[in-house]
Legacy VTK file of the C-alpha trace (Angstrom):
# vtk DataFile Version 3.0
C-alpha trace
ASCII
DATASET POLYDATA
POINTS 104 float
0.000 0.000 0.000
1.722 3.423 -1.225
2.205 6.298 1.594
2.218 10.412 0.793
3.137 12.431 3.154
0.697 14.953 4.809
1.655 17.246 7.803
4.874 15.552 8.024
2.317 11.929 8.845
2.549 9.272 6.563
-1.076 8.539 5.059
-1.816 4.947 3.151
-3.351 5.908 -0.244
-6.307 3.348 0.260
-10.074 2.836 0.188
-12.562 1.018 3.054
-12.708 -2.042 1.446
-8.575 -2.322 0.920
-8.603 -2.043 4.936
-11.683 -4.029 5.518
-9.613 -6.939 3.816
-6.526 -6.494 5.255
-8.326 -6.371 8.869
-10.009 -9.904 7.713
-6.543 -11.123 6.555
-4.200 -10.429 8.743
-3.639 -10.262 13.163
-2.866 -7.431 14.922
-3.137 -4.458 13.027
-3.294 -1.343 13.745
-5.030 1.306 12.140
-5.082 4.924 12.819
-7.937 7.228 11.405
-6.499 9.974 10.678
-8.789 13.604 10.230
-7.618 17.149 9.804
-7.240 17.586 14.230
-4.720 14.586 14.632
-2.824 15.992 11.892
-2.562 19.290 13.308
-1.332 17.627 16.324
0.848 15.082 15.317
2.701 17.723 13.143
3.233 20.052 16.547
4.530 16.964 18.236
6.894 14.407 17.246
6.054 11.833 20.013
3.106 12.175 18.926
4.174 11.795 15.186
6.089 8.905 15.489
3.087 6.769 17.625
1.111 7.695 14.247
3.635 6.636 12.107
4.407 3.534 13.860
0.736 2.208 13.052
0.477 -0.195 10.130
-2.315 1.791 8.325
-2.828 5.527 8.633
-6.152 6.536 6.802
-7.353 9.529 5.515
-10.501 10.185 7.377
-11.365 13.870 6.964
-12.468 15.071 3.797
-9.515 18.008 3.652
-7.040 15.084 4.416
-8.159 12.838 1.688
-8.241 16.019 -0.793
-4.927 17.206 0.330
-3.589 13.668 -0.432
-6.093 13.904 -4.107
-4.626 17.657 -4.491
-0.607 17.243 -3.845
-0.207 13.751 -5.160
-3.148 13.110 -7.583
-3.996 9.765 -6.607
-7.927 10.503 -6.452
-7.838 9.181 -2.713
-11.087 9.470 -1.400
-11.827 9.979 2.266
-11.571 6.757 4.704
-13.729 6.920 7.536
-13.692 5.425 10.887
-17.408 4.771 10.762
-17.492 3.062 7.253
-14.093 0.850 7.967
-15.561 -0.616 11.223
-18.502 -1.237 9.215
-17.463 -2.915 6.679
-15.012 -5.154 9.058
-17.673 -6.207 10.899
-20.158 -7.421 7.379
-17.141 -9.355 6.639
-16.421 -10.802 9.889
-20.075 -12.020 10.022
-19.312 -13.820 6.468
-16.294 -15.182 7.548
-17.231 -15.872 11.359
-14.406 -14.081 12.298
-14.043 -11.762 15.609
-12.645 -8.437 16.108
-11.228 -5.811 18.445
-12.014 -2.534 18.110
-10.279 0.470 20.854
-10.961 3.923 20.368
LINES 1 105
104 0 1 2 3 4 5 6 7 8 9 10 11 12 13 14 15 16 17 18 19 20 21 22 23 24 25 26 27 28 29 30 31 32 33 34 35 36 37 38 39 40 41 42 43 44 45 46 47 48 49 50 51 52 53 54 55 56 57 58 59 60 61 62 63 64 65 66 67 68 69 70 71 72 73 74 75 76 77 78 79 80 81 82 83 84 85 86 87 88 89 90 91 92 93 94 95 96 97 98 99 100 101 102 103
């Protein structure tokens, strides 16, 4: 999965269903959801930067995220959102019978 850089955070260029099917594929991973705020944040603090950039998947969840990413690298990402992701994890976890762990 390619990564641009936004705020100095590294953002997956991805859609829901990409991380829906990596969440029903693989253990353990972490995904941050990433709007417009935690940017703002994480670029003002590097601890804070490099927790975010130590997760395996960093979506674009804000609109002006996901256009920034459409904008600077022209990869017509559209926005990833929280909501939609855990929804679509858990209609494929329901097909496949898995379970899942959701913090946050």
């Amino acid at each position: 999965m390619d990564t641009v850089l936004i705020l100095n955070t590294n953002i997956n260029v991805t859609s829901v269903d990409e991380v829906a099917n990596l969440l029903q594929k693989r253990e353990s991973l972490t995904v941050a959801v990433c709007n417009t705020n935690t940017l703002v944040r994480s670029y003002r603090d590097k601890k804070l930067q490099d927790k975010i950039n130590d997760f395996d998947i960093r979506v674009p969840d804000g609109f002006p995220v996901a256009k920034a990413s459409n904008i600077l690298y022209k990869n017509k990402q559209n926005r990833v959102d929280g909501y939609n992701i855990f929804h679509k994890t858990i209609e494929k976890g329901i097909e496949n019978n898995l379970t899942h762990y959701f913090f946050g």
